[in-house]
N, CA, C and O atoms as a CHARMM CRD file, in Angstrom:
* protein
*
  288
    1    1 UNK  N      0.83900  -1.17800   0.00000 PROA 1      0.00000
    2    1 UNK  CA     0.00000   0.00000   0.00000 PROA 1      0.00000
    3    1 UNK  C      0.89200   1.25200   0.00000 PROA 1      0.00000
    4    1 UNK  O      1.80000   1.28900   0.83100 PROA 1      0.00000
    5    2 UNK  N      0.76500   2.03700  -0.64700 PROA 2      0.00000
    6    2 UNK  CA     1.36200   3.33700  -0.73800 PROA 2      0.00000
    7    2 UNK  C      0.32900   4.57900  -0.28900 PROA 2      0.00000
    8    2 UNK  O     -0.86300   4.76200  -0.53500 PROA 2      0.00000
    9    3 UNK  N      1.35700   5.38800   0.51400 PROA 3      0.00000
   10    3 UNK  CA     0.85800   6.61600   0.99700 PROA 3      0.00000
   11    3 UNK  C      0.81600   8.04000   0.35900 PROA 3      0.00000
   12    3 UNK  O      1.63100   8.80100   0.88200 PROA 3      0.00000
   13    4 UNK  N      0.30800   8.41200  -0.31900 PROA 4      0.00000
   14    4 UNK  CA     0.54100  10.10600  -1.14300 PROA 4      0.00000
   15    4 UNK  C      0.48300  10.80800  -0.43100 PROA 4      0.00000
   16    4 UNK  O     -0.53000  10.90400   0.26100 PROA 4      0.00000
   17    5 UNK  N      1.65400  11.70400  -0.26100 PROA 5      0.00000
   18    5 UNK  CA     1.69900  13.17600   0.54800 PROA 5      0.00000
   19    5 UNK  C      1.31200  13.90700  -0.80200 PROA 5      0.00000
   20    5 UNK  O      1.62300  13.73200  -1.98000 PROA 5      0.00000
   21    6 UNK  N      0.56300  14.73400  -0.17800 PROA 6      0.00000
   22    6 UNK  CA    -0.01400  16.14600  -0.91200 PROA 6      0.00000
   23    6 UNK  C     -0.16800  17.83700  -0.32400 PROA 6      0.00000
   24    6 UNK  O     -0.85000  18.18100   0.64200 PROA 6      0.00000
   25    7 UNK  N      0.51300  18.57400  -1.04100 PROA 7      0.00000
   26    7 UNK  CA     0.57000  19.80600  -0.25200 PROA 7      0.00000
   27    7 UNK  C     -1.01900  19.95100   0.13300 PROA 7      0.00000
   28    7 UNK  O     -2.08700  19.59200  -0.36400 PROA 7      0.00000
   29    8 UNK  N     -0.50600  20.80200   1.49500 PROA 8      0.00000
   30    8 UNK  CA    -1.52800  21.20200   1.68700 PROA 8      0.00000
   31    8 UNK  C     -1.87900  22.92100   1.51500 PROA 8      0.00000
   32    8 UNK  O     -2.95300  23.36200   1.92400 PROA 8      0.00000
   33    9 UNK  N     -0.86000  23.80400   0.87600 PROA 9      0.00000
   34    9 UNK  CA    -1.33000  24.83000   0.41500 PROA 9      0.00000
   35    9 UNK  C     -0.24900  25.56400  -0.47000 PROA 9      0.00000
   36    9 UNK  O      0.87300  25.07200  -0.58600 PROA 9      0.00000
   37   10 UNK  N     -0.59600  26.74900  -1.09700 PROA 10     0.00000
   38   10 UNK  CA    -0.07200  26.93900  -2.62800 PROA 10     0.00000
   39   10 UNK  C      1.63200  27.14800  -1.33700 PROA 10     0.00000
   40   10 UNK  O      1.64200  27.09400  -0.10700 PROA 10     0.00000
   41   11 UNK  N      2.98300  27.41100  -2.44800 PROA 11     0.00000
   42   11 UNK  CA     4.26400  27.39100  -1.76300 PROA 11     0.00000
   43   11 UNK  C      4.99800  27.09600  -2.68900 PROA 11     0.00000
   44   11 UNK  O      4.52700  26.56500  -3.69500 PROA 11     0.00000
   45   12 UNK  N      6.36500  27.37700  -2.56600 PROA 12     0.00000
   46   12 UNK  CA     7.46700  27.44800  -3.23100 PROA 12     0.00000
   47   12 UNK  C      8.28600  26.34200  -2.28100 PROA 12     0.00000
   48   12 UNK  O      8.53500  26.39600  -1.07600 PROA 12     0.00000
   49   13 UNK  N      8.71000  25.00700  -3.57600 PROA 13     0.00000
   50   13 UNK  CA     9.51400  24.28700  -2.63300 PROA 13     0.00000
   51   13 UNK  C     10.89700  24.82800  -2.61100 PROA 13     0.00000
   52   13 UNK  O     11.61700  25.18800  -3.54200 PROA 13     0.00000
   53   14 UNK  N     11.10700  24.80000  -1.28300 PROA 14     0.00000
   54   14 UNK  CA    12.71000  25.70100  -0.78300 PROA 14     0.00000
   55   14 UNK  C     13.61000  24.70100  -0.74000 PROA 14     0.00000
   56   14 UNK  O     14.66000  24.94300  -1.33500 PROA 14     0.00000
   57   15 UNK  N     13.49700  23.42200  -0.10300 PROA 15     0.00000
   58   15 UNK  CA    14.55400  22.49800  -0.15000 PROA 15     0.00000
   59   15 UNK  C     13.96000  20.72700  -0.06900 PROA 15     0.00000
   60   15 UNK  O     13.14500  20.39900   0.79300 PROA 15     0.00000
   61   16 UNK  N     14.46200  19.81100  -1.00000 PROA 16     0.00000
   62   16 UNK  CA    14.02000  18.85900  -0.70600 PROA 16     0.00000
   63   16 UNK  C     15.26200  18.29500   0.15400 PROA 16     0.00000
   64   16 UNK  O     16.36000  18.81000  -0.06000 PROA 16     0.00000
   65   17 UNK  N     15.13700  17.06900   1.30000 PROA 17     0.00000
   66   17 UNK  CA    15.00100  16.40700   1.77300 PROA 17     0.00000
   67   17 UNK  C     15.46300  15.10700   1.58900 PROA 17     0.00000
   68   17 UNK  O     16.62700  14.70600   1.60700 PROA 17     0.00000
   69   18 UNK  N     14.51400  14.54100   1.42600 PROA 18     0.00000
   70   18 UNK  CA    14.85700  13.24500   0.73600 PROA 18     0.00000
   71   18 UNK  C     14.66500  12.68400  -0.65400 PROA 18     0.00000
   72   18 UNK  O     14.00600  13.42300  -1.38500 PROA 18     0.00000
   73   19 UNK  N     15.01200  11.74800  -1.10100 PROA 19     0.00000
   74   19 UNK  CA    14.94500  10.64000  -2.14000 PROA 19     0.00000
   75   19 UNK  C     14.35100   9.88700  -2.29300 PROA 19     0.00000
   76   19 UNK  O     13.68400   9.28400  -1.45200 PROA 19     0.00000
   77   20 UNK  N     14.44400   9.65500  -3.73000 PROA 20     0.00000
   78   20 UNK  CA    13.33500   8.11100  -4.10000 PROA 20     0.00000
   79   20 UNK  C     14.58400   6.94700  -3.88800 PROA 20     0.00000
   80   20 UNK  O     15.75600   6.85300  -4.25400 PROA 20     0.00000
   81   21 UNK  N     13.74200   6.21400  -3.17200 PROA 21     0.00000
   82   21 UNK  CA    14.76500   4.85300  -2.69900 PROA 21     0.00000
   83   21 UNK  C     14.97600   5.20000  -1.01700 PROA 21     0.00000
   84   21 UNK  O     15.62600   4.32100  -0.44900 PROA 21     0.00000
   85   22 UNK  N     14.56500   6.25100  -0.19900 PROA 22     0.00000
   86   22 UNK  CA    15.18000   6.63900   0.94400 PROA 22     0.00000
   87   22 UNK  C     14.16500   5.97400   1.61300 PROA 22     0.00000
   88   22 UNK  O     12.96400   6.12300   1.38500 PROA 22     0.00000
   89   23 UNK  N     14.86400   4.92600   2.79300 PROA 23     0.00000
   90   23 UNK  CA    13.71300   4.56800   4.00600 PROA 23     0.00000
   91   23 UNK  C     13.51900   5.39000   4.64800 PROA 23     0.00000
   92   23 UNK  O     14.49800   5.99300   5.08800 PROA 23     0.00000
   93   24 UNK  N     12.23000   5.81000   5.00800 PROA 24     0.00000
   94   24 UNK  CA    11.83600   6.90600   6.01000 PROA 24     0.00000
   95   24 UNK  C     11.10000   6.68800   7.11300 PROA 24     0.00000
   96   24 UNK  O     10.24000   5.81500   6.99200 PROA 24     0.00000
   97   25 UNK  N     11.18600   7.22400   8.15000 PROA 25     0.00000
   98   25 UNK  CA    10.48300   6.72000   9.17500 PROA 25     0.00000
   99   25 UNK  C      9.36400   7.69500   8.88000 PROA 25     0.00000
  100   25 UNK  O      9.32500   8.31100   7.81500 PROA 25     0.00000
  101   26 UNK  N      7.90000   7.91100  10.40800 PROA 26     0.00000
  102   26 UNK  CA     6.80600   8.49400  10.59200 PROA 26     0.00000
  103   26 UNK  C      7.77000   9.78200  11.19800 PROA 26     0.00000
  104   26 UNK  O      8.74200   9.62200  11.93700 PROA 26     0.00000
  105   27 UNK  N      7.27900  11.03100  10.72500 PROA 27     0.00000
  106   27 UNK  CA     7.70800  12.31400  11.18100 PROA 27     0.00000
  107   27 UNK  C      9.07200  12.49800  10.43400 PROA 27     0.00000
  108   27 UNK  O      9.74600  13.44800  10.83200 PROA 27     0.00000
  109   28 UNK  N      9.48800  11.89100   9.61300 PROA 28     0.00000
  110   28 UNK  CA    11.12400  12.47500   9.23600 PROA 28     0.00000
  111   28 UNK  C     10.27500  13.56700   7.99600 PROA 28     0.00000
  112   28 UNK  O      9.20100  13.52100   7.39500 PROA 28     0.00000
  113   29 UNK  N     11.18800  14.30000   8.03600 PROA 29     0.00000
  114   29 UNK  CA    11.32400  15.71800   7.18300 PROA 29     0.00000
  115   29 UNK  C     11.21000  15.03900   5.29300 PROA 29     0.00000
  116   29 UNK  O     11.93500  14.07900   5.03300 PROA 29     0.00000
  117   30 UNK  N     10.39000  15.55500   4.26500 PROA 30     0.00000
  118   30 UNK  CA    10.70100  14.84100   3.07400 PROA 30     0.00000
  119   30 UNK  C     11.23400  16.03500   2.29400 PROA 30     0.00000
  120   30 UNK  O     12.15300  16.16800   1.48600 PROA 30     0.00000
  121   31 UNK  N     10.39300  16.79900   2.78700 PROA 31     0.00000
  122   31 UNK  CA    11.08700  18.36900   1.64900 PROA 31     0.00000
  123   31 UNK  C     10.16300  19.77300   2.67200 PROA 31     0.00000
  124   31 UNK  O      9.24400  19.65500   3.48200 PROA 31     0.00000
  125   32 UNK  N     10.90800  21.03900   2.17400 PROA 32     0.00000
  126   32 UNK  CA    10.61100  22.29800   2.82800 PROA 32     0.00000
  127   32 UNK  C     10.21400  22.99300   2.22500 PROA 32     0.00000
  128   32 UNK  O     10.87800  23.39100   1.26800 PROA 32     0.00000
  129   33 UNK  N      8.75800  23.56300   2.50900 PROA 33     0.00000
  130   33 UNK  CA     8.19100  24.25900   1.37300 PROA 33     0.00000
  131   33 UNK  C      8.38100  26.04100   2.20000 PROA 33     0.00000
  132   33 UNK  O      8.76200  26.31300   3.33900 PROA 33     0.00000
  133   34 UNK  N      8.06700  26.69700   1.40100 PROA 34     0.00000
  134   34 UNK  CA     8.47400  27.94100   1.90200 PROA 34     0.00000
  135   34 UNK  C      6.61900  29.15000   1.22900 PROA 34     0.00000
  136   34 UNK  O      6.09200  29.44500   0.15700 PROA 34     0.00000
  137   35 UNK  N      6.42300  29.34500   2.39200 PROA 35     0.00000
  138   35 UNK  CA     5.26400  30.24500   1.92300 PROA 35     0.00000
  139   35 UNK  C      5.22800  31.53900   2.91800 PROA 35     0.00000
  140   35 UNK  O      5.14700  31.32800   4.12800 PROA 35     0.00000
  141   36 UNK  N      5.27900  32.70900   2.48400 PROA 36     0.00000
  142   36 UNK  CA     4.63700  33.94300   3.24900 PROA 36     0.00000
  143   36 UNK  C      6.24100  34.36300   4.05800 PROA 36     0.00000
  144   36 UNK  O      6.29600  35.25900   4.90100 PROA 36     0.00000
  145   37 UNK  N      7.36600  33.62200   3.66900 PROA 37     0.00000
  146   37 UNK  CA     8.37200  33.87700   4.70900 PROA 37     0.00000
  147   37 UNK  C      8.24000  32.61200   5.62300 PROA 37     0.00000
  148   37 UNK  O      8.85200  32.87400   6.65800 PROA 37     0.00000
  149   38 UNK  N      7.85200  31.70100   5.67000 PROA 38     0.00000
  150   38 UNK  CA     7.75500  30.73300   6.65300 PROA 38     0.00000
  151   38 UNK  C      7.96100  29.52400   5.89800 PROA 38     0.00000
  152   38 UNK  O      7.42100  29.39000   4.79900 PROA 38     0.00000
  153   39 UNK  N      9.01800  28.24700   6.61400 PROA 39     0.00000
  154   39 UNK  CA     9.62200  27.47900   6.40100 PROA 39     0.00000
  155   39 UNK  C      8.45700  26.85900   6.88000 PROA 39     0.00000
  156   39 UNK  O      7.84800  27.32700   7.84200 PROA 39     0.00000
  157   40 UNK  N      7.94400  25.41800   6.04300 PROA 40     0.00000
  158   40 UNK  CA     7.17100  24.31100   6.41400 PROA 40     0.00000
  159   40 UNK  C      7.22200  23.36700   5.94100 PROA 40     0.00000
  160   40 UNK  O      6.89600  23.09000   4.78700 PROA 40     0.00000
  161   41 UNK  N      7.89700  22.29000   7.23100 PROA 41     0.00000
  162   41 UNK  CA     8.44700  21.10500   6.54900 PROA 41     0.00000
  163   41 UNK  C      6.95000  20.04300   6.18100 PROA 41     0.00000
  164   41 UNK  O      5.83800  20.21400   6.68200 PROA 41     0.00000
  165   42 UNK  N      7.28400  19.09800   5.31000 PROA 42     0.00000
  166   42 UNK  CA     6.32900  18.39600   4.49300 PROA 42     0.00000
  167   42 UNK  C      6.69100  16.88900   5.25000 PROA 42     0.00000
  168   42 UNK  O      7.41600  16.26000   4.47900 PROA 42     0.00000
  169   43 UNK  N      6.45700  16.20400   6.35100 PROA 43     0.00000
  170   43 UNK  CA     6.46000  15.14200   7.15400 PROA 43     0.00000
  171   43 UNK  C      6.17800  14.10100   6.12400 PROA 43     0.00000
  172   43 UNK  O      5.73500  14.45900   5.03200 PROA 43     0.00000
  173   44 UNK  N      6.47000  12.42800   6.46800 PROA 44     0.00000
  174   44 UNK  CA     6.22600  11.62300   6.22900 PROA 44     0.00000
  175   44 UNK  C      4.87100  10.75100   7.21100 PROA 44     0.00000
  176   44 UNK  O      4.92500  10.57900   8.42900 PROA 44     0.00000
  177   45 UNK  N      3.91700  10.37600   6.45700 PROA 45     0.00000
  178   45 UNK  CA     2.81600  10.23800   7.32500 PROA 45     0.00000
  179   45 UNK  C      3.15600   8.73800   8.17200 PROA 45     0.00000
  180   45 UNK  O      2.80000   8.20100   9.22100 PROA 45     0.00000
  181   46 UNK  N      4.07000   8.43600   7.01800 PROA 46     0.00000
  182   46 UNK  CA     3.87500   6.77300   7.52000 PROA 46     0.00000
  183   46 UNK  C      5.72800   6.20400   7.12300 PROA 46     0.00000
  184   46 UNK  O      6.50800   6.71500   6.31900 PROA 46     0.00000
  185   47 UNK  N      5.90200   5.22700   7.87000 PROA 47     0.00000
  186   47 UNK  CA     7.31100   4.57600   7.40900 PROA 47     0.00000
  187   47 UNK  C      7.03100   3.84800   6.32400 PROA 47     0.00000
  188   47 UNK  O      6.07400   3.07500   6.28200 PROA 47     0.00000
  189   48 UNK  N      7.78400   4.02500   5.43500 PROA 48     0.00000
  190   48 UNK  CA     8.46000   3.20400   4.47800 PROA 48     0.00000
  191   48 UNK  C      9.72000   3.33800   3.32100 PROA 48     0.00000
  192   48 UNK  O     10.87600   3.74000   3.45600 PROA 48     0.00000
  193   49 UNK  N      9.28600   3.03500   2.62000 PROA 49     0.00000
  194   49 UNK  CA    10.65000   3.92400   1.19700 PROA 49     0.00000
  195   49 UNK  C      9.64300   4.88900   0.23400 PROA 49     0.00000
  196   49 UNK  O      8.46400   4.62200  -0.00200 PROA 49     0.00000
  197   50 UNK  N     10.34300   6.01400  -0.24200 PROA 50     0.00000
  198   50 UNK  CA    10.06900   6.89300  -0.68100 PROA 50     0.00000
  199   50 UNK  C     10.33000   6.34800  -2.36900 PROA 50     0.00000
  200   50 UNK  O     11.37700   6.13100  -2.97900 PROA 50     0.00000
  201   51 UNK  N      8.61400   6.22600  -2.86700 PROA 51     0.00000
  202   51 UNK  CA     8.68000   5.37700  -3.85400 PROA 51     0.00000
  203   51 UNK  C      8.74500   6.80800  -5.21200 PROA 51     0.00000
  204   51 UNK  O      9.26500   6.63100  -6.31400 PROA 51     0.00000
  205   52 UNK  N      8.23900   7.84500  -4.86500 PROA 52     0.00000
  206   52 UNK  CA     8.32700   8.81000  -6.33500 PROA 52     0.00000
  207   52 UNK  C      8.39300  10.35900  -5.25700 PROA 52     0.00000
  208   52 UNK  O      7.86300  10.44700  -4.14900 PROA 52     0.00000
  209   53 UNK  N      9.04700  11.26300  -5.83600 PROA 53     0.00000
  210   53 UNK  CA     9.59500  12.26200  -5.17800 PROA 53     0.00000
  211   53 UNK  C      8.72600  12.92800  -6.67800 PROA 53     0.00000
  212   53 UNK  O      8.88200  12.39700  -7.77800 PROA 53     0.00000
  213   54 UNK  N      8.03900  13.86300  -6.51600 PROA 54     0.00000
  214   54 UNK  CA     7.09200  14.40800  -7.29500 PROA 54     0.00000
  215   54 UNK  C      7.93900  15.99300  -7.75600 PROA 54     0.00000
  216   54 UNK  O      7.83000  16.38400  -8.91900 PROA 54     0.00000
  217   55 UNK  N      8.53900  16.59200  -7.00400 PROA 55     0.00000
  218   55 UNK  CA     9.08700  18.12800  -6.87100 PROA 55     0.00000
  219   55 UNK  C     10.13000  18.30500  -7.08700 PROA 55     0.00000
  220   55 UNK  O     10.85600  17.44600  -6.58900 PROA 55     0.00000
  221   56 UNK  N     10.72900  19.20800  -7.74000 PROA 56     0.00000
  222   56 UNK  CA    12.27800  19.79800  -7.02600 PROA 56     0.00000
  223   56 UNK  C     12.30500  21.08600  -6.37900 PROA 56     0.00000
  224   56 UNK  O     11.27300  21.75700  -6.33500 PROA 56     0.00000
  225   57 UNK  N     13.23200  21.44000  -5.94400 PROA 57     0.00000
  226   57 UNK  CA    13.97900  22.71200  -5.57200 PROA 57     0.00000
  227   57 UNK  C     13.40100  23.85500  -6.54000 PROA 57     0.00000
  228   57 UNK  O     13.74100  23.67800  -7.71000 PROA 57     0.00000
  229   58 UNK  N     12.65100  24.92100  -6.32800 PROA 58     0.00000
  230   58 UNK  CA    12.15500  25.65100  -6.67100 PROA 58     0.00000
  231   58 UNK  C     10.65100  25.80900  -7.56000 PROA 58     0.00000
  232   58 UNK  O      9.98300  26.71900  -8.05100 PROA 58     0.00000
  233   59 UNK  N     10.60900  24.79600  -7.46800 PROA 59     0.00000
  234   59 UNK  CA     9.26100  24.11100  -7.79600 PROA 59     0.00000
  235   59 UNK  C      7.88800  25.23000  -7.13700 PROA 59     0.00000
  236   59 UNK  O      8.15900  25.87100  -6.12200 PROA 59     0.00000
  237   60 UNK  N      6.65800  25.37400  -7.68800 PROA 60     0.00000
  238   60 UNK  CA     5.44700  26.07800  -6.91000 PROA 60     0.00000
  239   60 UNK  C      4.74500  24.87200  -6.93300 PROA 60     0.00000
  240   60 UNK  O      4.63200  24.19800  -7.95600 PROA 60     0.00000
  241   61 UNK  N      4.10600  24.46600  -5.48300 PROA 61     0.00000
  242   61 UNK  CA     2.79400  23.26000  -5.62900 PROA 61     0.00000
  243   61 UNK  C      2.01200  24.11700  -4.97700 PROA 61     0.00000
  244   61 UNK  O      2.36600  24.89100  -4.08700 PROA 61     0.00000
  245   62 UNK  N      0.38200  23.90200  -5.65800 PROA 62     0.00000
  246   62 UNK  CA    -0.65500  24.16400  -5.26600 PROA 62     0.00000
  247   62 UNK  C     -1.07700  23.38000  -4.43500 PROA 62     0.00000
  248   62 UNK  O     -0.39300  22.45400  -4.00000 PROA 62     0.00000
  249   63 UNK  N     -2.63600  23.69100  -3.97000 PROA 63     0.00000
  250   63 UNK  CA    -2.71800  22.53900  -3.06600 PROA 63     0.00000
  251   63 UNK  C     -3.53000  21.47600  -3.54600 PROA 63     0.00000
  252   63 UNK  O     -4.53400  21.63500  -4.24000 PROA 63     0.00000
  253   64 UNK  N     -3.07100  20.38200  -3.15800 PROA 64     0.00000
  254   64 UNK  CA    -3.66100  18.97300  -3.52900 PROA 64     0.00000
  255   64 UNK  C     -2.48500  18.41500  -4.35900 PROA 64     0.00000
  256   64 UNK  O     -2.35600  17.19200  -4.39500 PROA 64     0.00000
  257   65 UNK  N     -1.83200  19.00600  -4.86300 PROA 65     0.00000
  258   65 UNK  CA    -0.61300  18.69600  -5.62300 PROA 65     0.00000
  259   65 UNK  C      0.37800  17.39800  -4.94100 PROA 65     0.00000
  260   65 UNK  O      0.72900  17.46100  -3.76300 PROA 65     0.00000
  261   66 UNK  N      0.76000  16.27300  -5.80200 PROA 66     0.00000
  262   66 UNK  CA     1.56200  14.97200  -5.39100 PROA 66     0.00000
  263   66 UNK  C      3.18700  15.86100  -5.13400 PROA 66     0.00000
  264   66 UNK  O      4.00400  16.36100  -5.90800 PROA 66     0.00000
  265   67 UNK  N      3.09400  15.71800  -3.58600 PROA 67     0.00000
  266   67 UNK  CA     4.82900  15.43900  -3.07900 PROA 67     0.00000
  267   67 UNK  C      6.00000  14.35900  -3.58800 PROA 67     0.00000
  268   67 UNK  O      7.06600  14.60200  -4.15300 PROA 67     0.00000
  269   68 UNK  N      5.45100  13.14900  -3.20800 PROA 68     0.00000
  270   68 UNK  CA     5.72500  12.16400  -2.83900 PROA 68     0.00000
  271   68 UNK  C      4.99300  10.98500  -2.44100 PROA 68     0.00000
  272   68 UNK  O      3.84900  10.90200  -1.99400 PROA 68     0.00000
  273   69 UNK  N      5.75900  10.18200  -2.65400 PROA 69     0.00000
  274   69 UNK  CA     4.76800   8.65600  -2.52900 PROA 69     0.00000
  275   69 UNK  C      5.56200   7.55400  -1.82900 PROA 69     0.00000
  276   69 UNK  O      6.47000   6.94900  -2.39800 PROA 69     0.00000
  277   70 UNK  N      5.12800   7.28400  -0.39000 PROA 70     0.00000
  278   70 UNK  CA     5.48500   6.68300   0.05000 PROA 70     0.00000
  279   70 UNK  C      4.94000   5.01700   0.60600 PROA 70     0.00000
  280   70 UNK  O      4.00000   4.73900   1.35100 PROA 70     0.00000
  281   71 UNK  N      6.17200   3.87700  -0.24800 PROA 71     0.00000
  282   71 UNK  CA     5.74600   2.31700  -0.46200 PROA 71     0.00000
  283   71 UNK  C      5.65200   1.72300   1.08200 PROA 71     0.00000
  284   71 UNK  O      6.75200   1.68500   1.63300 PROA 71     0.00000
  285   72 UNK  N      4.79800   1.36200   1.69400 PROA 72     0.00000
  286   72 UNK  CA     5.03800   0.67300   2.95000 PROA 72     0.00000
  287   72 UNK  C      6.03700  -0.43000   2.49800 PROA 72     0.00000
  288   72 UNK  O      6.47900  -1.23500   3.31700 PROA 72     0.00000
């Protein structure tokens, strides 16, 4: 079963994080989105490997927009 992170509001990604192939635990950091002056990191909901990394580095996601996809 795989988990989709999806922003949850419009933002400029400031820094990713991690990788596709990266085991991740619940709460590790995946990427940093940056909105209004404020740094907001994008959590992992659930452990597993980080099966598709959706963004890069300077990237704009709206909201509902695919982060990442994480494979239990």
């Amino acid at each position: 079963m795989a988990d989709e992170i999806r922003a949850e509001m419009v933002a400029n990604v400031w820094k990713v994080v991690a990788s596709a192939g990266d085991t991740v635990a619940e709460g590790d950091t995946l990427v940093i989105l940056e909105s209004m002056k404020m740094e907001i990191p994008v959590l992992a909901e659930s452990e597993g490997t980080v099966a598709e990394l959706a963004v890069h580095e300077g990237d704009v996601v709206q909201e509902g927009d695919l982060i990442a996809v994480i494979a239990a």
